[in-house]
Every structure is written in structure tokens, then in C-alpha cells.
N, C-alpha and C positions, 0 to 999 in steps of 0.2 A: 577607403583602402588605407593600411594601417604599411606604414612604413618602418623599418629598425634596421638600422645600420651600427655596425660594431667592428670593434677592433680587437682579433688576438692577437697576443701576442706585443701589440703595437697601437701606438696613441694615436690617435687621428684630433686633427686640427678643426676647428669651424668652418674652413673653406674646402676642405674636402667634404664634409658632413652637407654642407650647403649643394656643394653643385651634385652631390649624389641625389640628394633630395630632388633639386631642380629636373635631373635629365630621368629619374624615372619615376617623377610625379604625374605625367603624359603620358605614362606605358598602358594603361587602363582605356587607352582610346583603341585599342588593337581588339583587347578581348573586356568586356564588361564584367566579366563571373571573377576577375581577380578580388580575394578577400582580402590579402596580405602581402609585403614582397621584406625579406629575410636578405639583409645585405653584408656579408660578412668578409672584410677585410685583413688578409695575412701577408706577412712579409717571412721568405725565404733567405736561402743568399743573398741575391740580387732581385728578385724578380717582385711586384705586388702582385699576389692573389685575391681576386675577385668572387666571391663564391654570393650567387646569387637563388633567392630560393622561392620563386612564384609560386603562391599557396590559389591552386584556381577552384570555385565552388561546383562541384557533382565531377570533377573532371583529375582529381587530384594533384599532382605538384608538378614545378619544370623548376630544373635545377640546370643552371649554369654554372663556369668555372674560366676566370680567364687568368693568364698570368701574365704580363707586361710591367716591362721597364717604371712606367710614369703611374701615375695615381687616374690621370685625364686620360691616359689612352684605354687603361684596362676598365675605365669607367664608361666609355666609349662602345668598346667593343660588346663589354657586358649586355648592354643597352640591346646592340645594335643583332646579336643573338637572341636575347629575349623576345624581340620584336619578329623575328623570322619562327621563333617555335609558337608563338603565341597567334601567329596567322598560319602555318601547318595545322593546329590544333583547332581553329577556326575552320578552314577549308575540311577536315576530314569531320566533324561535326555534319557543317553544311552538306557535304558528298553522302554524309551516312542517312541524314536525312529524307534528301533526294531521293537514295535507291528505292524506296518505296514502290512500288505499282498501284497507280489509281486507278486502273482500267480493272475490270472483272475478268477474272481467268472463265475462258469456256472452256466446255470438254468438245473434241472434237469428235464425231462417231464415224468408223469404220464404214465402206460397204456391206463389209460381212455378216457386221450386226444390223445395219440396218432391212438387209434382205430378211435376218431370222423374224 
């Protein structure tokens, strides 16, 4: 899983680059089909934006967005959303799976017809 973290607009230091790395180095334990994860940091006014962009294989993209005061909170929360759509997208997988019917459909025959 190929990781890229970036900064528009705004320089990002070694210690934000590191702990980004650290807290969604582990996000792959949720769902295994992640190819890529796209980490792209913006600063507004006030606020850091977080815009995160899980590249998942046959299943296509989960795009998060957070914006928060600190660099560790919105890297937090980021985290803590990707982890919640990446086991949704796990469970409707698994539920689609499921609905399958293994049992053989019968036809069921009338009286009506069975008198003819």
C-alpha cells in the first residue's frame, strides 16, 4: 500500500509527515483491497484540511475531508472516518455476498393443474 502525503498550499514538517504515515500505516487491517491512500493537506483561515483519498481495488475510491484546528486532531479524525467507511464497505460486500440462495427454488403445483 503506497502511501502520499502532500501539502497545498503549505509546508509540512517531518513530524507531521511521520505521524500521518504511523496512524494510517494500520488502516489496511480494516479492508485488504486498499491499493493506495492519497493524503492531502490544506490550510484555510484558520482551520487544517484533511482530504484523504482511499484508492480500494474492484471497489473504487472513499474520499474523506476533515477540517480541525490542530494537525493531530484532523489527522485523528481522518483516521477514525476512514476506518468506519472501510468496514461499511466491508459489511455491504459481505451482506451482498450472503444474499445469495443456496437452496433450489421448486415450483410449487396447483390443485387445478394437478386434477388436469
Amino acid at each position: 500500500m503506497d502511501i502520499n502525503i502532500t501539502g497545498r498550499h503549505l509546508e509540512l514538517k517531518n513530524g507531521v509527515k511521520e505521524l500521518t504515515r504511523e496512524k494510517f500505516g494500520n488502516i489496511d487491517r480494516f479492508f485488504h483491497g486498499i491499493s493506495s491512500v492519497d493524503i492531502v493537506f490544506k490550510q484555510d483561515d484558520r482551520k487544517i484540511h484533511c482530504e484523504v483519498i482511499l484508492h480500494v481495488n474492484k471497489h473504487g475510491t472513499i474520499v474523506v475531508d476533515v477540517a480541525r484546528d490542530d494537525f493531530g486532531e484532523a489527522i485523528d479524525i481522518a483516521v477514525d472516518k476512514c476506518e468506519r467507511q472501510l468496514r461499511r464497505l466491508k459489511e455491504k460486500i459481505k451482506d451482498h455476498r450472503g444474499s445469495r440462495s443456496t437452496t433450489p427454488v421448486t415450483a410449487e403445483v396447483s390443485e387445478t393443474e394437478e386434477e388436469e
